[in-house]
C-alpha positions in Angstrom: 6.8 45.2 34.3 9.7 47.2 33.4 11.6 50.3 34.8 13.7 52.6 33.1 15.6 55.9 34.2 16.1 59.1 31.3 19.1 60.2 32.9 21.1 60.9 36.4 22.7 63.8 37.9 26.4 63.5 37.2 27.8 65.9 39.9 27.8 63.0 42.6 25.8 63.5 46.1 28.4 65.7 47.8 29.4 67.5 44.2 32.4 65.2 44.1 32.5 65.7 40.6 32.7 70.0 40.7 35.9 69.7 43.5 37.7 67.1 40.7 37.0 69.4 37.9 38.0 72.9 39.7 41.1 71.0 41.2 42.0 69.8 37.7 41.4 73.0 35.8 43.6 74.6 38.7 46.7 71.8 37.8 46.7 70.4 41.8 45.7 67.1 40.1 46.2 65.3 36.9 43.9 63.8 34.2 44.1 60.3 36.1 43.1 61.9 39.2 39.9 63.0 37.8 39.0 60.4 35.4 39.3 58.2 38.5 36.6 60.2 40.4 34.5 60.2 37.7 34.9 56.5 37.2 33.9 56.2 40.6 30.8 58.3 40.3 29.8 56.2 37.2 29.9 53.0 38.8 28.3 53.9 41.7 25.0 55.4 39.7 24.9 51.9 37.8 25.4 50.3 40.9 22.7 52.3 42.7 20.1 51.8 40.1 20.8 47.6 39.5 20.0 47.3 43.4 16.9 49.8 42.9 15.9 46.8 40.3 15.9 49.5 37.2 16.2 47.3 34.1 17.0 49.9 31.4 19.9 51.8 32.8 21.6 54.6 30.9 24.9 55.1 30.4 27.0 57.9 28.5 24.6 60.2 31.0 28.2 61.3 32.7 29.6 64.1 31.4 32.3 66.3 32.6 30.7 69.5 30.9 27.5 69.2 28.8 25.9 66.2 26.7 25.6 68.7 24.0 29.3 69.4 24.0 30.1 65.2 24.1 28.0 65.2 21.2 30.3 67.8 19.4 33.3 65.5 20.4 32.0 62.9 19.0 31.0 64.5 15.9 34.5 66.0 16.0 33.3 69.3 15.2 35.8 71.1 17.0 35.6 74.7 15.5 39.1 75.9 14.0 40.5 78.5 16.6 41.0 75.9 18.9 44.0 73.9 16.7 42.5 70.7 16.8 44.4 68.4 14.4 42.4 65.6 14.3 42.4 62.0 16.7 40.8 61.2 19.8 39.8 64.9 21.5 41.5 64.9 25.1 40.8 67.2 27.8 42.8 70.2 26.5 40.8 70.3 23.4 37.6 69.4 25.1 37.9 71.9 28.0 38.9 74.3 25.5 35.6 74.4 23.7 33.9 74.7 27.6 35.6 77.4 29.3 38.1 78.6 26.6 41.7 79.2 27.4 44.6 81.9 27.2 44.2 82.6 24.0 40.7 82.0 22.4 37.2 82.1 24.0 35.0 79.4 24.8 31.8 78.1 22.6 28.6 79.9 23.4 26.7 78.9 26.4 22.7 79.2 26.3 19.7 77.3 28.7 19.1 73.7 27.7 14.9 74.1 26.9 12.8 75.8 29.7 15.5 74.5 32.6 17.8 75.8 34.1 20.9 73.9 33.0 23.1 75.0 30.0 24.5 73.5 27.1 27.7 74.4 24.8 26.3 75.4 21.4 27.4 73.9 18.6 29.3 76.1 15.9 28.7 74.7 12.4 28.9 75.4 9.1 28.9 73.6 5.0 32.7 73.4 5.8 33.2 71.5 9.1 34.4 68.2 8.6 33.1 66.1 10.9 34.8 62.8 11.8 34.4 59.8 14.7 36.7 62.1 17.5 35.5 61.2 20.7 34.2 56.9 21.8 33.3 57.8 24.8 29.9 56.4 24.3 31.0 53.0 23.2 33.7 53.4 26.6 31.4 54.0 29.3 29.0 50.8 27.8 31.8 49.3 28.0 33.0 50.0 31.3 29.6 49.3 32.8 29.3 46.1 31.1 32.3 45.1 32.6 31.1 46.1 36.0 28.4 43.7 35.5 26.1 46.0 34.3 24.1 46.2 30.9 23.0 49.7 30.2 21.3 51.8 27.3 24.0 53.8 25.7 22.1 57.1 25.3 23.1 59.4 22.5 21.8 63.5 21.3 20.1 62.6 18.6 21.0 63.6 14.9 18.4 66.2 14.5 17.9 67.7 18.2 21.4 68.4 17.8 21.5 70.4 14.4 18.5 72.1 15.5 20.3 73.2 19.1 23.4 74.3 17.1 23.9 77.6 15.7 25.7 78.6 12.6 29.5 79.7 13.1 31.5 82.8 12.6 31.7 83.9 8.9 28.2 81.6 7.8 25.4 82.9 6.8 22.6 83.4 9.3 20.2 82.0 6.6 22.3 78.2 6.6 20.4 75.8 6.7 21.9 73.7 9.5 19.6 70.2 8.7 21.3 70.6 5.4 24.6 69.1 7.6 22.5 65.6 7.9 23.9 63.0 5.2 27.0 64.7 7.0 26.7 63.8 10.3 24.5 60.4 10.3 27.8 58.4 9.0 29.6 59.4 12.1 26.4 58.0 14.1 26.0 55.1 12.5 29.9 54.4 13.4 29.2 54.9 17.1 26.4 52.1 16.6 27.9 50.1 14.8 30.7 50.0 18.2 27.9 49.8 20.2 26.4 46.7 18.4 30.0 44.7 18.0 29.8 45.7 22.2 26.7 43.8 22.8 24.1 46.5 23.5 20.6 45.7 22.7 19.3 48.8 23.4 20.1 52.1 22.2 18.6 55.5 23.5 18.1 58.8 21.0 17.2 62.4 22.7 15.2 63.9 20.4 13.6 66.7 22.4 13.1 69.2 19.8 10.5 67.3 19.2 8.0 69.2 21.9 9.1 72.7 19.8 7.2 74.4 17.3 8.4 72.9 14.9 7.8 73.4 10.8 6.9 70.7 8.0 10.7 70.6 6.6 11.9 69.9 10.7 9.7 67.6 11.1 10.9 65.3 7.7 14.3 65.3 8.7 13.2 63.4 11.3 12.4 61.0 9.3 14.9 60.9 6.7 17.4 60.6 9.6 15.9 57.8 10.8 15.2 56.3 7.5 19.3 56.5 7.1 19.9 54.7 10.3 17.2 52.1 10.0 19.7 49.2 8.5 22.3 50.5 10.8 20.2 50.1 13.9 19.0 46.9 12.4 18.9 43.7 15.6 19.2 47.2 18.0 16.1 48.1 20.2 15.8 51.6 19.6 13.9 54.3 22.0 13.4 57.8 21.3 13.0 60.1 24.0 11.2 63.3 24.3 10.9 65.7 26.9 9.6 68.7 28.6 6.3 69.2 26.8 3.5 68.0 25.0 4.1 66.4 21.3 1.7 68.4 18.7 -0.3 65.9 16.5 2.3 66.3 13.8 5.0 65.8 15.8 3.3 62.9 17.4 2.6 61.5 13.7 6.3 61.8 12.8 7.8 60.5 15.8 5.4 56.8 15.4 6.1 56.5 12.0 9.8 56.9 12.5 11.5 53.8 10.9 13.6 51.3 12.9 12.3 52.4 15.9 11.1 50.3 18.7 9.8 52.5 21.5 9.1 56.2 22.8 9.9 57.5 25.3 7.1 60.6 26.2 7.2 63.4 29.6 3.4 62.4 30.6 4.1 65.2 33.7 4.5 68.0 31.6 3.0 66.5 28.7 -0.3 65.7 29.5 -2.4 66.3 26.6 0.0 63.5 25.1 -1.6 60.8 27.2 -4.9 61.7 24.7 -3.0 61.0 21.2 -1.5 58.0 22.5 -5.4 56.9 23.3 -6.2 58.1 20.1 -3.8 56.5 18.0 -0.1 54.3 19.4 1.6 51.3 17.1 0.6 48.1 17.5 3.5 46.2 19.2 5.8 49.4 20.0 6.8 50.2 24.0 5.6 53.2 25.7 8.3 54.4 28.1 5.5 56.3 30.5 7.3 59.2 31.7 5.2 59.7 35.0 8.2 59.9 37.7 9.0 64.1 37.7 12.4 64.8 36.6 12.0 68.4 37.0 11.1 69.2 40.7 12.1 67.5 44.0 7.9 66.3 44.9 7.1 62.9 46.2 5.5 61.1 43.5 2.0 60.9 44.0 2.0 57.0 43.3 -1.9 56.3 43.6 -2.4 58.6 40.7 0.7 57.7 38.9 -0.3 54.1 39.3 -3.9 55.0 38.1 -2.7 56.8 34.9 -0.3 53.5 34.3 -3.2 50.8 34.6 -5.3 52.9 32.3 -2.2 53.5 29.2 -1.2 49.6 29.9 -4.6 49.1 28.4 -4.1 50.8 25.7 -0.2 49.7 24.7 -0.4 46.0 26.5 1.0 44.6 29.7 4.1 43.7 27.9 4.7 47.0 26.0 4.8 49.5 28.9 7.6 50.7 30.5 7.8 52.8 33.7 10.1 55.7 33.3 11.0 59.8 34.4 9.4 62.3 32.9 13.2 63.3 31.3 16.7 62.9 33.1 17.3 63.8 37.1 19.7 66.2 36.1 17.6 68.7 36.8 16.7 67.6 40.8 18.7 67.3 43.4 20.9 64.0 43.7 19.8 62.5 47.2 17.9 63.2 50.1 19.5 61.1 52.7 22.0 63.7 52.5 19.8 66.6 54.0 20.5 66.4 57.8 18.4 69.5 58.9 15.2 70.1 56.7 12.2 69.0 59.4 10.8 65.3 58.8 7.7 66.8 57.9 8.7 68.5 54.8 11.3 66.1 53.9 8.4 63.7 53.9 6.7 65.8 50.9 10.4 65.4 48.5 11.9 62.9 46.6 15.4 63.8 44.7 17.0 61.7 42.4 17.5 58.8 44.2 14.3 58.7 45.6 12.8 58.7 42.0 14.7 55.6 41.3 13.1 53.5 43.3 9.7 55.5 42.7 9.9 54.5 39.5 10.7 50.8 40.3 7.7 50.6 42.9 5.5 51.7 40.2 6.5 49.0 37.9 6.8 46.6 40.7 3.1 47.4 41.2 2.0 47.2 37.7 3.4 43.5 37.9 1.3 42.8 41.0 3.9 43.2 43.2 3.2 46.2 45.0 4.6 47.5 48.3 1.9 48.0 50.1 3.9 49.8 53.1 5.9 52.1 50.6 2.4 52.9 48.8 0.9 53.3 52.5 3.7 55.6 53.6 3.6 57.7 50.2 -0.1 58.4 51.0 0.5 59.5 54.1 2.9 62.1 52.9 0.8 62.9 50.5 -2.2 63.9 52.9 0.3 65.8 55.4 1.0 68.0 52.4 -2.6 68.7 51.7 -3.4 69.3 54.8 -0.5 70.5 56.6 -1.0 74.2 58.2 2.3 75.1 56.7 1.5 74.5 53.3 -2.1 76.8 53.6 -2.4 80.9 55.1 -5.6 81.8 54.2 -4.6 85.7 54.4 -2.4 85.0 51.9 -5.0 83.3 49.8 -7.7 86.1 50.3 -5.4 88.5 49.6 -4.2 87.4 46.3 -8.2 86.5 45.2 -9.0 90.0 46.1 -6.5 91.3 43.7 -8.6 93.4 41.1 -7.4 94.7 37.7 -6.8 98.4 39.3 -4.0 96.6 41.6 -2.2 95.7 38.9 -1.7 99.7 37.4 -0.6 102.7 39.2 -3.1 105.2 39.6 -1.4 108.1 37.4 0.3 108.0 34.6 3.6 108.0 33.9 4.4 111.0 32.4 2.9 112.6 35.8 4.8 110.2 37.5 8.2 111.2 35.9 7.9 114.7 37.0 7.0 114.4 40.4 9.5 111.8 40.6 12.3 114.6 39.1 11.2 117.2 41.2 11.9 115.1 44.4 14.9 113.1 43.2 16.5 116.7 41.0 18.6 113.9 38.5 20.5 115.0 35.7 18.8 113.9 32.5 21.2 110.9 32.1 22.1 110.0 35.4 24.2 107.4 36.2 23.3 104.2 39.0 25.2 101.0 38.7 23.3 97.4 38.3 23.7 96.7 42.4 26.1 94.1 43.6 29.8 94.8 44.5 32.2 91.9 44.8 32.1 89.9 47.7 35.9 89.0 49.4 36.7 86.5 51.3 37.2 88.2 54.3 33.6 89.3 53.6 32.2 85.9 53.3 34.1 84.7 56.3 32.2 86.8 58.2 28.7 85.9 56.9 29.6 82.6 57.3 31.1 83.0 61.0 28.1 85.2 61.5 25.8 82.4 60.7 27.6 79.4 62.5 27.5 82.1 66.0 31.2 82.7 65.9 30.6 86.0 66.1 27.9 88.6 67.7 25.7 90.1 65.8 26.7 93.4 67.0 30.3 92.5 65.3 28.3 91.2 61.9 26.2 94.2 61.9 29.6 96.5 62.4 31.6 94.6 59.7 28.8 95.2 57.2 28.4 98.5 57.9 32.3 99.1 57.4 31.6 97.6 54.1 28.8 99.7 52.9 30.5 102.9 54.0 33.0 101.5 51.4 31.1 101.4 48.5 29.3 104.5 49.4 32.4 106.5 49.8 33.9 104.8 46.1 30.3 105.3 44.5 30.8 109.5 45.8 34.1 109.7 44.6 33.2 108.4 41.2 30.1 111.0 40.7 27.2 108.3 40.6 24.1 109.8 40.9 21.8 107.2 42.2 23.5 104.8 44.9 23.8 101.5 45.9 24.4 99.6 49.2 26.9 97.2 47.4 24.5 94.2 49.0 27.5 92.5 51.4 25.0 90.9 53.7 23.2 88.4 50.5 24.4 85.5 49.8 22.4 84.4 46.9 19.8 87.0 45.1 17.0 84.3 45.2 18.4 82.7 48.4 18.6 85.7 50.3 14.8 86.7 50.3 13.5 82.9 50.1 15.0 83.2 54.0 12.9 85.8 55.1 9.7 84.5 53.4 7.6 82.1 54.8 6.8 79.0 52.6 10.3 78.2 52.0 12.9 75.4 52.9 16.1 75.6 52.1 18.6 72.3 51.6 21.8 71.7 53.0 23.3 69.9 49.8 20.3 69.7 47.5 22.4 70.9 44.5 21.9 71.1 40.9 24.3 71.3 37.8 23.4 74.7 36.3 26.9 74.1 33.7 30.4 73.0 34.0 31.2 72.8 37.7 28.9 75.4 38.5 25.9 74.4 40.6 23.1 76.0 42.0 20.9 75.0 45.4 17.4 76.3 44.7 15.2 77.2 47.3 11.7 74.7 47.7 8.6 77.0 47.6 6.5 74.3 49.7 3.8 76.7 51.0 1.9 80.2 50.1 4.3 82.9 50.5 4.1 85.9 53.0 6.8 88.5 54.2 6.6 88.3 57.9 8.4 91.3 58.3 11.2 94.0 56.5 13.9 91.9 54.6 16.0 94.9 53.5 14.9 98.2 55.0 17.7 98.2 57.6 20.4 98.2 55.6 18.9 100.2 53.0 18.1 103.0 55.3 21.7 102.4 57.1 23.5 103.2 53.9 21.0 106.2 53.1 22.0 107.6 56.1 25.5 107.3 54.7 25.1 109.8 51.9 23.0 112.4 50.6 22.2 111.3 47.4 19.4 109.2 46.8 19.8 105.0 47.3 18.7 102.3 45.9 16.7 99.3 47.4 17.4 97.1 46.2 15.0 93.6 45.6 15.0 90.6 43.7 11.7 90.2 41.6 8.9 87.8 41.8 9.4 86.0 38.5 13.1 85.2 39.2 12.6 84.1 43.0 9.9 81.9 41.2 12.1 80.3 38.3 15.3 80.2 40.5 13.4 77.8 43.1 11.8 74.2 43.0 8.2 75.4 43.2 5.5 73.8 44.7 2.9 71.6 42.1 -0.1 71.6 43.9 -1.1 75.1 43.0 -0.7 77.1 39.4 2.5 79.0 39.2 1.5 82.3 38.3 -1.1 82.1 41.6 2.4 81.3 43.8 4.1 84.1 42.1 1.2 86.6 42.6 1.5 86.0 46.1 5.5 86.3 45.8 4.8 89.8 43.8 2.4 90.8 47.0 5.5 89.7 49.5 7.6 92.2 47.5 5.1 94.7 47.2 4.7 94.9 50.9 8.8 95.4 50.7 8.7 98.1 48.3 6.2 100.2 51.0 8.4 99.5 53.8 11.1 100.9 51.9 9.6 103.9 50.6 8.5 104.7 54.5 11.6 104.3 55.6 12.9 107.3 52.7 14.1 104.9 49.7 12.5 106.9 46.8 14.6 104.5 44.0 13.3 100.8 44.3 15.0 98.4 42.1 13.2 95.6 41.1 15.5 92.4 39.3 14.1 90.2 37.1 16.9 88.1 36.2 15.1 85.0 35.0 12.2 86.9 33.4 13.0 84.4 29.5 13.7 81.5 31.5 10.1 80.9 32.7 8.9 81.4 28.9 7.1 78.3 27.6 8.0 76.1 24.7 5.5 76.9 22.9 4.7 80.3 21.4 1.1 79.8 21.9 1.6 79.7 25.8 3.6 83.0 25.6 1.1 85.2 25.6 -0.6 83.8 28.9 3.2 84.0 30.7 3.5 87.0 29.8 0.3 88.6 31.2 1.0 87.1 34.5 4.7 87.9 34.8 3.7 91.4 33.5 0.8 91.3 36.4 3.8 90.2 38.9 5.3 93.2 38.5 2.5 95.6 38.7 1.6 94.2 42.0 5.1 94.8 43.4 5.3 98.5 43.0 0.8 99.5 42.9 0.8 100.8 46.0 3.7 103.7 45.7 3.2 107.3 45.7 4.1 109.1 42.2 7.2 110.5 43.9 9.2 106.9 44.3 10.9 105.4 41.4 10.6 101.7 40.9 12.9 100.1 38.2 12.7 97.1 36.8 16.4 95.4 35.7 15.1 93.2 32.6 18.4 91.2 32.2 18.2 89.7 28.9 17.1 90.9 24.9 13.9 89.5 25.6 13.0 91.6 28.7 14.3 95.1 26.6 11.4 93.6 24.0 9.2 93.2 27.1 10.0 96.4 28.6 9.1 98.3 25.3 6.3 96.9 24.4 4.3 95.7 27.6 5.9 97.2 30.7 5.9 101.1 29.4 2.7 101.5 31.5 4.4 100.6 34.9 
């Protein structure tokens, strides 16, 4: 039985990859110097997953921005500002495009999907003129081949990528973008071509716009860009990979009839309703690559279930036909959990990161084979078990108290209007006043002591005084400036999400469990492993310190419960919107503390309020209710004199805000 692997994390197990980057973009080491770290990371991921006993290992997974923005290499559809003149695109041209330079900006950035990584968006138009610029695919199957190592080049596919890009400067909104097709599929069909005179045998196209909402015209590109290929692809195995979300029944229609195409590649983790039309109707003599290995969170697989939902599609598809695979790339986990030196063996017991998914996924199809570890399946049940019945994982006060919640919890008990004056009579604001959004910038004599602070360097008499010193700062600048409605400046966070998953119970935090967000720019989210409770005042102190600093009113200032949700890996034993009710009751108990202790202004920000939205636009409606509920919670229990505002940070939440949230 086979194994196969979507995609790795590129960033390397100590983010070897982000120091190389930042050193090069800083000119304290040349081109060679980082080309030879990233060489080094390459070969050590092919290495890694040949020993695990994967047999279809990806390659042109590496990149040293964004997939998306290889792709536009590759394409060569550099936009003009940048004076590219044509040839192979080097680093100035290609880090150009990234992060921009002294001159012009960089290419939008925007979230890849429902994740949390971002990609570079394409910038097209009817006159781009799009030629074979960048062989770094056919390079890196190359350079693993010569390791020893034959790999499945993986490309963006054709249509996924005119559907991610965006139409440029000066073009009509209204372009059709799929209309760029018979332009771009010649440039493809060069790269396989290369690929085929290399000696692959298997080629890999990402093609997940296919889980979108997606229209009859979408849907026939598809397969007239498949159609095109077919000769090209000709003696090629050819997979196409979806991810993130179930296939509609159109979609799934479209993506089997495909021509030239050998197998598919489908997330049955988020995709379950899938698993029901590949019952219904899957070719004859096509491979399934089973996507039951989570590429999304950092959970132990459970492998008795996985194993179940294997025997019971190998039925359907044939022993031969099946192949064990992730649910979509482990770019979006953390890259190894051998590295984590102080999370307690209990939890760490629970989590797999990327490296641990490799060889999930090679157990699995070691046991399909009938070869199964009967230790590692032992040990995984174990784990399994602790979880469910671990003490740490289960407060029943939490759990009452979030069943009890009525529909009259989530709604203050007055209504605005009445709200709004009582609120002006105690607060006596000008009728625009002014507030910034909350955080000051943090120096590095600032983080030095938070990090001293933390390693017991210092007291925390000599923390609390430096912070202090600080706030009286901003305070000071904030009075001199005439701002209304104050804020603390938050010097003691480190993190918005970070700072109150500390303080919360049902939280572990990683020592190098980081993820590629973009560029060099990684993020280490919290694990929500438990039910959530605030086991006593996270910000009071220091709210209440810097109120005492001023007569004007301050704001406390909090993180929300749908960003702390969507920023963290969250637990998937429970619904989210149940953990993020009890997150929203955490804060809620906050937001009385702080109006106790004199805060009438409450800040409330929801940062990642879009990110959580679903694919689909028929699951909208249901996220919204309970992200909408979330917030209701928070700030219930208030009297009509304190102000709660909620920071919406994106056009989406201003649409919210308008048309759900007036009520708050």
């Amino acid at each position: 039985m086979a194994s196969h692997i979507v995609g790795y994390p590129r960033m390397g197990p100590k983010r070897e990859l982000k120091f190389a980057l930042e050193s090069f973009w800083d000119k304290k080491s040349s081109a060679e110097d980082l080309q030879k770290v990233a060489a080094g990371l390459r070969s050590s991921i092919w290495k890694q997953m040949a020993d695990a006993g994967i047999k279809y290992i990806p390659s042109n997974t590496f990149s040293y921005y964004d997939q998306v923005l290889d792709t536009t290499a590759m394409l060569g559809a550099v936009p003009p500002r940048y004076g590219w003149n044509g040839g192979e695109i080097g680093f100035d041209t290609y880090f150009s495009m990234a992060r921009g330079n002294a001159s012009v900006p960089a290419m939008e950035m925007t979230k890849w999907f429902d994740t949390n990584y971002h990609f570079i968006v394409p910038e097209l138009g009817p006159d781009v003129r799009f030629s074979y610029a960048s062989h770094k695919a056919v390079d890196e199957y190359k350079e693993a081949k010569a390791l020893g190592v034959n790999t499945v080049p993986v490309l963006v596919g054709p249509v996924s990528y005119l559907l991610l890009s965006k139409p440029a400067k000066g073009v009509e909104k209204t372009f059709s973008l799929l209309s760029l097709l018979p332009k771009i599929l010649p440039i493809y069909k060069e790269v396989i071509s290369e690929l085929k005179a290399a000696g692959a045998s298997w080629i890999q196209f990402d093609e997940p716009t296919l889980v979108l909402d997606l229209d009859a015209h979408q849907l026939q590109a598809f397969t007239a860009a498949y159609a095109d290929l077919e000769s090209t692809l000709s003696g090629l195995n050819v997979l196409i990979e979806t991810y993130f979300a179930d296939l509609t029944s159109g979609a799934y229609k479209t993506l089997i009839e495909l021509k030239g195409v050998t197998a598919y590649g489908l997330d049955l983790v988020r995709g379950t309703k899938t698993i029901d039309l590949i019952k219904t109707n899957f070719p004859k003599g096509k491979f399934l690559f089973a996507g039951v290995v989570d590429g999304r969170n950092i959970w132990a697989n459970d492998l008795a279930s996985s194993l179940g939902t294997l025997q019971a599609l190998e039925a359907i598809v044939g022993k031969d036909n099946l192949v064990v695979s992730t649910s979509c790339s482990l770019l979006h986990t953390a890259v190894d959990l051998v590295n984590e030196t102080k999370l307690d063996d209990e939890i760490k017991s629970w989590l797999a990161f990327a490296a641990q998914k490799v060889v999930e996924v090679n157990a699995l199809a070691k046991a399909l084979a009938g070869q199964k570890d009967e230790a590692f399946f032992a040990s995984n049940a174990t784990a399994q078990a602790s979880r469910k019945s671990s003490p740490r994982v289960t407060n029943e006060a939490v759990q009452k108290a979030a069943a009890a919640l009525k529909g009259s919890d989530h709604r203050r008990a007055t209504n605005v209007s009445a709200r709004l004056d009582a609120q002006q009579k105690k607060l006596n604001l000008p009728i625009l006043p002014t507030t910034t959004i909350g955080s000051f910038p943090q120096t590095l004599e600032l983080r030095r002591v938070r990090r001293e602070f933390k390693a017991n360097k210092i007291s925390e008499d000599n923390y609390v005084k430096a912070i202090k010193e600080e706030i009286k700062k901003v305070v000071d600048l904030q009075e001199e400036l005439d701002i209304d409605v104050l804020v603390h400046g938050e010097p003691e966070r480190n993190d918005m999400v970070e700072y109150f998953g500390e303080q919360l119970s049902g939280f572990a935090f990683t020592v190098n469990g980081w993820v590629q967000s973009y560029g060099s720019r990684c993020v280490k989210p919290p694990i929500i492993y438990g039910d959530v409770s605030r086991p006593k005042p996270m910000t009071v102190f220091w709210s209440s310190t810097a109120q005492s600093m001023t007569s004007r009113p301050m704001k406390g200032m909090l993180t929300g419960p749908v960003t702390i949700l969507n920023w963290s890996f969250v637990r998937n034993d429970q619904p989210r919107f149940e953990t993020c009710y009890q997150i929203a009751l955490a804060i809620k108990d906050e937001v009385e503390d702080l109006e106790k202790a004199g805060i009438n202004v409450i800040q409330i920000d929801e940062a990642a309020l879009r990110e959580g939205l679903p694919l689909r636009k028929s699951e909208h409606a249901f996220y919204l209710k309970w992200a909408v509920h979330s917030f209701r919670i928070t700030n219930c229990g208030v009297k009509d004199t304190t102000q709660v505002l909620y920071l919406l940070l994106s056009t989406f939440g201003t649409f919210l805000y308008t048309n759900s949230l007036g009520s708050l």
